[in-house]
Structure formats: structure tokens, C-alpha cells
N, C-alpha and C positions, 0 to 999 in steps of 0.2 A: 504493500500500500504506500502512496506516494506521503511524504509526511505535508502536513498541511502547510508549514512553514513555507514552503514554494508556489502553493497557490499566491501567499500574502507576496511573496515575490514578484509573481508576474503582473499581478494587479498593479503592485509599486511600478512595472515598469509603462505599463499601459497610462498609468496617471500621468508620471513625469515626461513620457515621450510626446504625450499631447501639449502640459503645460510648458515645459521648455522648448519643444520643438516650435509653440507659438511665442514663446517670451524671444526666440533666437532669429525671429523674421523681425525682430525689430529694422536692423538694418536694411531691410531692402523697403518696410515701409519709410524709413529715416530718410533714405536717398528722394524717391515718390514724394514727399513731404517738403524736400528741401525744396528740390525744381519746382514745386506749384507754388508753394507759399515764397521764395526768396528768403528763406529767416537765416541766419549764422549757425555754423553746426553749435558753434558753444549754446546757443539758446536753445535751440533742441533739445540737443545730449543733455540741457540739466532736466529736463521730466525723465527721461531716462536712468538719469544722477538719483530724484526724488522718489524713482521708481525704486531702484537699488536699497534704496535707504527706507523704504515703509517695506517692502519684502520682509528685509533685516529684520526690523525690529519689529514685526509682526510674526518672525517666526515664534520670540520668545514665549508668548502667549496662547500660539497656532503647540508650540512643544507640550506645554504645562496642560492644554485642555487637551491634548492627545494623549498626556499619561490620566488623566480623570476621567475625561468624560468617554475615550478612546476614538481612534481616529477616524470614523466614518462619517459622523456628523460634521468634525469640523471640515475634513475635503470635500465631502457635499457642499459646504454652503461658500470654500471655496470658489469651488468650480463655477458658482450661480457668480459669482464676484467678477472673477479671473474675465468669464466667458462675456457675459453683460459690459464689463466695463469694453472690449473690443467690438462689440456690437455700437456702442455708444461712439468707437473714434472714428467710426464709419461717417461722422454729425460733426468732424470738427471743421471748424472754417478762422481761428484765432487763436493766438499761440498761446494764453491760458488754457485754451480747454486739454492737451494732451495733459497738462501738469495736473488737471483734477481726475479727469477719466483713465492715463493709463499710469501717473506718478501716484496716483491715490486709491484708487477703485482698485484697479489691477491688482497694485501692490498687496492689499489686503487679501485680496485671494492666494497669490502666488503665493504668497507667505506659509499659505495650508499646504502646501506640497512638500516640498524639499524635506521639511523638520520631521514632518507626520510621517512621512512613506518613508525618512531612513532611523528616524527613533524606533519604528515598529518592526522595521527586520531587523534592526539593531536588538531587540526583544527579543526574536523567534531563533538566533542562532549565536554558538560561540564559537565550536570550533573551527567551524565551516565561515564565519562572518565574514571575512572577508572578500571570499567567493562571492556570498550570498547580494554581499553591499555592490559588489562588482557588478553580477547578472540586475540586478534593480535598476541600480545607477546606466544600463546601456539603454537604459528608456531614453535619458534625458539628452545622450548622448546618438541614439539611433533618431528622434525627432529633430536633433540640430543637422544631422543629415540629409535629411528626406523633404525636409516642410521648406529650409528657404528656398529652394528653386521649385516648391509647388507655389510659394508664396510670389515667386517674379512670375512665373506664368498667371497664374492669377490674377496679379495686379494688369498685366500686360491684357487676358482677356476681359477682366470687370473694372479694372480702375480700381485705383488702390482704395476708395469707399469700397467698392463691392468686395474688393478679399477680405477687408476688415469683419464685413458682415459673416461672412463666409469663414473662416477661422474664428469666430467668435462663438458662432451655431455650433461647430462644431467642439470646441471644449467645454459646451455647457452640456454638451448631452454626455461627451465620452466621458467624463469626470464625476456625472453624478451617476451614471449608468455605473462604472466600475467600482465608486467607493465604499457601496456597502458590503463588498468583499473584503475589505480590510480590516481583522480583527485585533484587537490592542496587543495581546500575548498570549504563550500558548498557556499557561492556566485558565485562561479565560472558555478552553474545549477540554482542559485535564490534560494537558500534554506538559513536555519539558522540549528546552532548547535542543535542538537539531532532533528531534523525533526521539533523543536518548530515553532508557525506563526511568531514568531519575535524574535532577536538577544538578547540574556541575558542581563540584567543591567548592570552588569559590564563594558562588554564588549560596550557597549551601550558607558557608561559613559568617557571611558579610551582611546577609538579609538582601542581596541582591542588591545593592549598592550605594554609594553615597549619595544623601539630597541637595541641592543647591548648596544649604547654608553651610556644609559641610566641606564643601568640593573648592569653595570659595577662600578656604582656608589652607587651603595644601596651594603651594607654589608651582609646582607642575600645570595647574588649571591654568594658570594667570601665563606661564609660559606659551602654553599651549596656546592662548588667546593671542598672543602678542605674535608667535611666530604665523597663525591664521592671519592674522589683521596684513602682516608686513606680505604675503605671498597674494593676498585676497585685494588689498588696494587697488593692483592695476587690471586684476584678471577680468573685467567689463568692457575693458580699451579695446581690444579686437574684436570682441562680440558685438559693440556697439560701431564701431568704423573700420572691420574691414572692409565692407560691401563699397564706402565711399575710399576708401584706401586704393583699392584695386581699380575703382574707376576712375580716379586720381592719377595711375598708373597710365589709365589709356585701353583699358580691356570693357568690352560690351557689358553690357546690366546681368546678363543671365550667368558667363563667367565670371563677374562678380559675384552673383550671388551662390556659385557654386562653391567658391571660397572660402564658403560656411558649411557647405557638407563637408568638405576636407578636415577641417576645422571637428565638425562633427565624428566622423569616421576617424580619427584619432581619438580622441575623448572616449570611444566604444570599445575601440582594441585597450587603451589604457587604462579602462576600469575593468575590463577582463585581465587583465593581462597582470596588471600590480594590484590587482584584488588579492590573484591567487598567488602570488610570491608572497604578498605582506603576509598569507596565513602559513609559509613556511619561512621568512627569513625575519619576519618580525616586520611591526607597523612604522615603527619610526626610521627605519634608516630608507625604508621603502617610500617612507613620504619626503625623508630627505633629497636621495636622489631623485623625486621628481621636481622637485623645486629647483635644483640646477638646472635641470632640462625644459622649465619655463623660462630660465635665466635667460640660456642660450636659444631659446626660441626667439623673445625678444631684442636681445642682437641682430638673431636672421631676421627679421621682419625689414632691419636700417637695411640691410644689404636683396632683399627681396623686389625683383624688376618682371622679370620675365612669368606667364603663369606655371611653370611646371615648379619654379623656388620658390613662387608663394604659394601654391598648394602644398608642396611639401614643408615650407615654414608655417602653414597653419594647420596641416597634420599633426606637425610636433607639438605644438600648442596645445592641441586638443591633448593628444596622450597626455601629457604630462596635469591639465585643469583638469582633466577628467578622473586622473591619480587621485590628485588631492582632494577634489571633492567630495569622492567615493567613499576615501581611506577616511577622511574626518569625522564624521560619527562613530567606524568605527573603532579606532584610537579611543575618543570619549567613553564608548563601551567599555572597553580593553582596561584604562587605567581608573574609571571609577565608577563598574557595574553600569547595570544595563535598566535596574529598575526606574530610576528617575532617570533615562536615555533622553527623553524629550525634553525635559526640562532644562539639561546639562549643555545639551546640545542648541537648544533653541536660544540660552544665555549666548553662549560663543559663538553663534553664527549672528545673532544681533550686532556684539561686539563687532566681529573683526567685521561683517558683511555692512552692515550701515560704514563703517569708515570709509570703503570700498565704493560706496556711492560716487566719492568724490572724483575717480580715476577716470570715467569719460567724459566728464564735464570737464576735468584739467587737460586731457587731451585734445577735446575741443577748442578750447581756448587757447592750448599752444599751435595748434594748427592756422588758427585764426590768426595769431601773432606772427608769424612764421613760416605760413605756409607750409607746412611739414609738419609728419607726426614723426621725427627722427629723433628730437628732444624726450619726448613721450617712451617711446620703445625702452631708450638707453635707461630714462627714470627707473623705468619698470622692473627689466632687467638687474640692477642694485636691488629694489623692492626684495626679488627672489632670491638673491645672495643671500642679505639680513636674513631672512627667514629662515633658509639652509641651516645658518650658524644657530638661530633661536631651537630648530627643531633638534638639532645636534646636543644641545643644552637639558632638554629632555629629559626625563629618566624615569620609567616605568614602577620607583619604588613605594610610591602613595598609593600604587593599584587596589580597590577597592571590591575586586569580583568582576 
């Protein structure tokens, strides 16, 4: 019998692949946006900035009701959020309105996903977690693939109101159709992590793991946040302007926007790929090396001209954001139980993720100052050093279960 743990799995990935794969066409609606309306990308990119930053700090909340109330109602009423607010920018005509519908509305939805769908398989598995966070996490990373060049044809055949519509339709249904497949943990059916006949030692030993106020007091936590925040700041910079980067470059709308599959289809092999080593070589050094390998992505990006180096410079990319994404819940598991997962997890992704807001809207503004996003890349690139050295600093000894 298949253990239930991997239903909650695929579900995680059906949610994320819809809500990221729609949060990831930003870019090619951004372009559509710019050429109709004339607006400066810095003034764009910051509803994009505001959008980063209400996600954030919605997750912490979206985490905390996902270990109480557990996580079907809150990605229900997500998805009504996420889906409605993209329905809404189909109506915009004034550069406040993206700042309330998709920096505000959106944000509140989105915010239900990421926290809820990886604190709850953060729940269901230990020894396999990594795997598991891997196979979930290729939602978010298989929708960054697939949707922005359904999203340039789209706009191409309905105008970029009508995709809006049309992408919007579509995550209200797929999100509340799949959420009530997602159950909080396996005691909640009599089960134990990974299908085992009995609850791990650890966990056994610990009560299943530290709460906030507890976790807040161990230095590892606050490292942990710090080395997120320092990797996390510029990781929105390509996601939000490769699409105008590339056309910058001199390449058509549609290989721009494929830019982002590439981009995408790294991020899918890299949460497969360093899911399953982080679950034999250990989490930290696995999340370390992929932070140098955003470093050096960033580099490629100043020297990236031709499309076959920037597709394979936003391949890289992806593997390595897709690493760390994955890997950070489960780290949080790993060094302080899995019982308050969402709670733990939804603090430090506010933390580092709202600071992170700031990264495309400073990239837009240096572009604007400068013409170039070459200032940007190089910033970003030190961003992933720093972190490298924070996650190195590290030490798995306050492990809580």
C-alpha cells in the first residue's frame, strides 16, 4: 500500500506548480505592461517588491494556522485570493492599481502556499524529507517551466487582459479543487513519518519539536535567518527581469520568455537532485554549495549575450534557487522538529523573504540609473558569498527532533 505521505506530496506539487508557475509569468506580463502603459521598470518592479514582501510576511501566519487549524482551509481560501486578485489585473488601467491587486490581494494568497504545502511534508516524512521536499518542490519548479511561454502565447493570442483572466480562472479552480487533499500530519489518519510502525527517536524523545519561543533562543535559528535573508535578497532579480533582460539583449518576446523555462527546468532537476544528496550527505553543506553556485550564476548572467549562455546561465540559476528553497524547510525540520514546522518556518521565511522584497525594485532602479542590470548581478553574487560563509557557521547541535 502506497503510504499516504505521497498523496500529500503530489497534491503539494499540483498547488505550487499552479501558484508559482502563475506568480513566474510575472515577467512577461511586466514587459506587456511596460510597452502599453510607458511606466519605468523601477515603478513597476516595486508592486512586484510589495508583492515579495506581503507573501513574506503572510506566510508567518498562513504557517501558524497551518499547524492549528491545518492546511486545507487556509490554501482554499488562498487560492480564492491568489486566483481573484489576477482576475482583477485583467481591470488595470493606473499604476496604483497592480500595487493593491497583485502587491496586496495576490500577496495574501500566495503567502498560503509555499509555508502550508512545505511545513506539511515537512510533517509527513524524516528520513526520506529531503526526497520528499524535492518531489513537492518540482511543482513550483515544473510551473516556472511550462506556464511562461503559455503565458507569451496567450498574451500574444488574448492580450495581456485576457491571459490575466485566463490564468487567474485557472488557479482558483486548480487550488481549491486540490486543497482538501492536504492533511496537516500523519497522526491526524494514525500513521507515523514515512509510513514507519512507530514515530522516530527523536521525535519520540523531544515531543516533536521546539515552538517559536523556544527556537528563538538557540543561535542556530537567528543564523539560519541571516544566512536565508543574505542568499534570499536578490533571488526575485531574474525572476522578475529576465524576460526584459533578454529583450534588452535583442532576442524576440517568446525566447525571452523561454528564458524562464530554462530558469524553470533547473530549479526541477535541482530540487530533485540536492533533495536527494542533502538526505545522504547532510543539509547544510548541500545548501552551502548551492549558494556558491547562485554566486557564480550571477557572475554568468554580466557575461551572458548570446541565447544558448543565457539559457544555460538561467538553468544554473534555477538549480541552485530551486536547492535552496526546497532544502529550507527542510533544515528547519532537521535542526528543530517538525511539530511547530509551520510556524518555524513561516517566522524565517517572513524574515529573510520580506527583506528580499527589496532586490527587484533595486535592480530596477539600477537599470534605470545605468542602463544595465550588470551593477545588480555583481551585488547579488557577494549577496551569495555572505550566505555561503553564514550557512558554513551553522551547526546542527541545538537539533530538537
Amino acid at each position: 500500500m502506497i503510504f499516504h505521505g505521497w498523496r500529500i506530496v503530489a497534491a503539494a506539487f499540483v498547488i505550487l506548480f499552479t501558484a508559482y508557475g502563475a506568480q513566474y509569468c510575472f515577467g512577461v506580463f511586466f514587459t506587456a505592461l511596460i510597452e502599453e502603459f510607458r511606466w519605468s521598470r523601477a515603478s513597476l518592479a516595486g508592486a512586484f517588491s510589495l508583492y515579495v514582501f506581503g507573501y513574506c510576511v503572510s506566510g508567518f501566519p498562513a504557517g501558524r494556522l497551518s499547524d492549528t487549524l491545518g492546511p486545507r482551509r487556509v490554501i482554499a481560501a488562498g487560492g480564492l485570493l491568489l486566483g481573484g486578485a489576477m482576475i482583477a489585473m485583467a481591470t488595470v488601467h493606473a499604476l496604483w492599481q497592480p500595487y493593491v491587486f497583485y502587491g496586496v490581494v495576490a500577496a495574501l494568497g500566495m503567502g498560503t502556499a509555499y509555508v502550508p504545502c512545505n511545513a506539511t511534508v515537512v510533517k509527513w516524512f524524516s528520513a526520506r524529507r529531503g526526497l520528499a521536499m524535492g518531489l513537492a518542490n518540482t511543482g513550483a519548479s515544473a510551473g516556472t517551466f511550462v506556464l511562461p511561454p503559455v503565458a507569451q502565447l496567450t498574451v500574444s493570442g488574448l492580450g495581456w487582459r485576457g491571459a490575466y483572466v485566463v490564468f487567474g480562472l485557472v488557479v482558483l479552480v486548480v487550488v481549491n479543487a486540490v486543497a482538501p487533499l492536504m492533511r496537516r500530519d500523519p497522526a491526524s489518519l494514525g500513521l507515523h513519518p514515512d509510513g514507519a510502525p512507530e514515530p522516530p527517536p527523536a521525535a519520540s524523545e523531544s515531543g516533536g519539536g521546539l515552538p517559536l519561543g523556544a527556537a528563538v533562543r538557540r543561535g542556530t535559528f537567528w543564523l539560519l535567518g541571516a544566512a536565508y535573508t543574505a542568499t534570499w535578497l536578490p533571488v526575485f532579480i531574474p525572476l522578475v527581469h529576465l524576460v526584459p533582460f533578454a529583450r534588452d539583449l535583442g532576442h524576440p518576446p517568446l525566447a525571452a520568455a523561454t528564458a524562464v523555462s530554462a530558469l524553470g527546468a533547473g530549479a526541477l532537476v535541482g530540487r530533485l537532485v540536492m533533495g536527494w544528496i542533502s538526505d545522504r550527505l547532510g543539509r547544510r553543506p548541500t545548501i552551502a554549495v548551492s549558494m556558491l553556485l547562485q554566486a557564480a550564476a550571477f557572475l554568468a548572467f554580466t557575461a551572458a549575450h548570446d541565447l544558448p549562455t543565457l539559457y544555460a546561465t538561467a538553468f544554473l540559476f534555477g538549480y541552485s534557487y530551486g536547492a535552496i528553497t526546497t532544502l529550507f524547510p527542510a533544515i528547519v525540520g532537521d535542526f528543530f522538529g517538525h511539530a511547530h514546522a509551520g510556524t518555524l518556518v513561516g517566522f524565517l521565511f517572513m524574515l529573510a523573504g520580506s527583506i528580499s522584497a527589496w532586490g527587484p525594485l533595486a535592480a530596477g532602479a539600477a537599470y534605470d540609473a545605468t542602463g544595465s542590470y550588470h551593477r545588480a548581478f555583481v551585488l547579488s553574487a557577494g549577496c551569495n558569498v555572505v550566505a555561503f560563509g553564514l550557512m558554513l557557521a551553522c551547526r546542527p547541535a541545538e537539533r530538537a527532533g
